[in-house]
C-alpha positions in Angstrom: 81.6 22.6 9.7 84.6 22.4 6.9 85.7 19.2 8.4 82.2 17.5 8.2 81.3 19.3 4.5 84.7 17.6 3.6 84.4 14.1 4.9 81.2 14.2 3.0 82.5 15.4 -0.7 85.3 12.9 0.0 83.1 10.2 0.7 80.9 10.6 -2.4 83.7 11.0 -4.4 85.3 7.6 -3.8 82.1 6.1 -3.5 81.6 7.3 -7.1 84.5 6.1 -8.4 84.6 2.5 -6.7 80.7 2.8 -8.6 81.8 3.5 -11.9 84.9 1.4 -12.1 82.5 -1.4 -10.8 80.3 -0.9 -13.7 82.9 -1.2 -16.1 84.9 -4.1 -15.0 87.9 -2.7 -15.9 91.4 -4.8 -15.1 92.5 -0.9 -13.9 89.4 -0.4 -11.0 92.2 -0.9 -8.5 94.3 1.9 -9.4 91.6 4.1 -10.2 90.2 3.5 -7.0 93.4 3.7 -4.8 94.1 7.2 -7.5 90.9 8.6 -6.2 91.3 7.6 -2.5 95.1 9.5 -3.0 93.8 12.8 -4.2 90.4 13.2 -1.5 93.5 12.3 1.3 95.4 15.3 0.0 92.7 17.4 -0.7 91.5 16.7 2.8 93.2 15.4 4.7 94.8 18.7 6.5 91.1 19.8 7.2 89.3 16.7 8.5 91.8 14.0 8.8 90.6 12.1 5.8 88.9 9.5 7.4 86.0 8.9 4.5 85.1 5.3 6.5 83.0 5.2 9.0 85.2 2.4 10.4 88.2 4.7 10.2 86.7 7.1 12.4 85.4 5.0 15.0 88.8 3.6 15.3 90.1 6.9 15.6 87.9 7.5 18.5 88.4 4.3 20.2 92.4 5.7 20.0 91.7 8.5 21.4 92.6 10.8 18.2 89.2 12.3 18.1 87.0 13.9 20.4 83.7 11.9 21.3 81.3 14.9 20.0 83.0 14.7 16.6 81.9 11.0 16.0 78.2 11.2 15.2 78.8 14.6 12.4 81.4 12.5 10.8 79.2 9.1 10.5 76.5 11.6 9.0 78.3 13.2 6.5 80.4 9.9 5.4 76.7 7.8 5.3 74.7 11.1 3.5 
C-alpha cells in the first residue's frame, strides 16, 4: 500500500510544480522541474521505484521489472 500512496504524492507533487512554473513562465521552469522530479526519485524511489508516469510503468511491465497485478494500483494512484 506504501508503494502505491507514494507513486501518488510523487505524482502530484511534480504535477504541481510543472503547474506552477507553467503559470509563471519563468526562463528557470526547467530546473525547477527536473529539481522537483530529483527529490520525489530519492524520496521514493527505494519504496516504489519512482515511476510517477504512467508510461514509465507500463514500460516497466512490458520489461518484465514489475509484476502484472501491480500495473493497474500504480496507473490509479499516478492518474488520482
Amino acid at each position: 500500500m506504501s508503494r502505491y500512496v507514494t507513486e501518488a504524492v510523487g505524482t502530484f507533487f511534480l504535477v504541481f510544480t510543472i503547474g506552477l512554473t507553467a503559470l509563471n513562465g519563468t526562463p528557470l521552469a526547467p530546473l525547477a522541474i527536473g529539481s522537483a522530479l530529483m527529490v520525489m526519485v530519492y524520496m521514493g524511489g527505494h519504496i516504489s521505484g519512482a515511476h510517477y508516469n504512467p508510461a514509465v510503468s507500463v514500460a516497466i511491465l512490458i520489461r518484465g521489472k514489475m509484476a502484472g497485478r501491480d500495473l493497474l494500483p500504480y496507473l490509479i494512484a499516478q492518474l488520482l
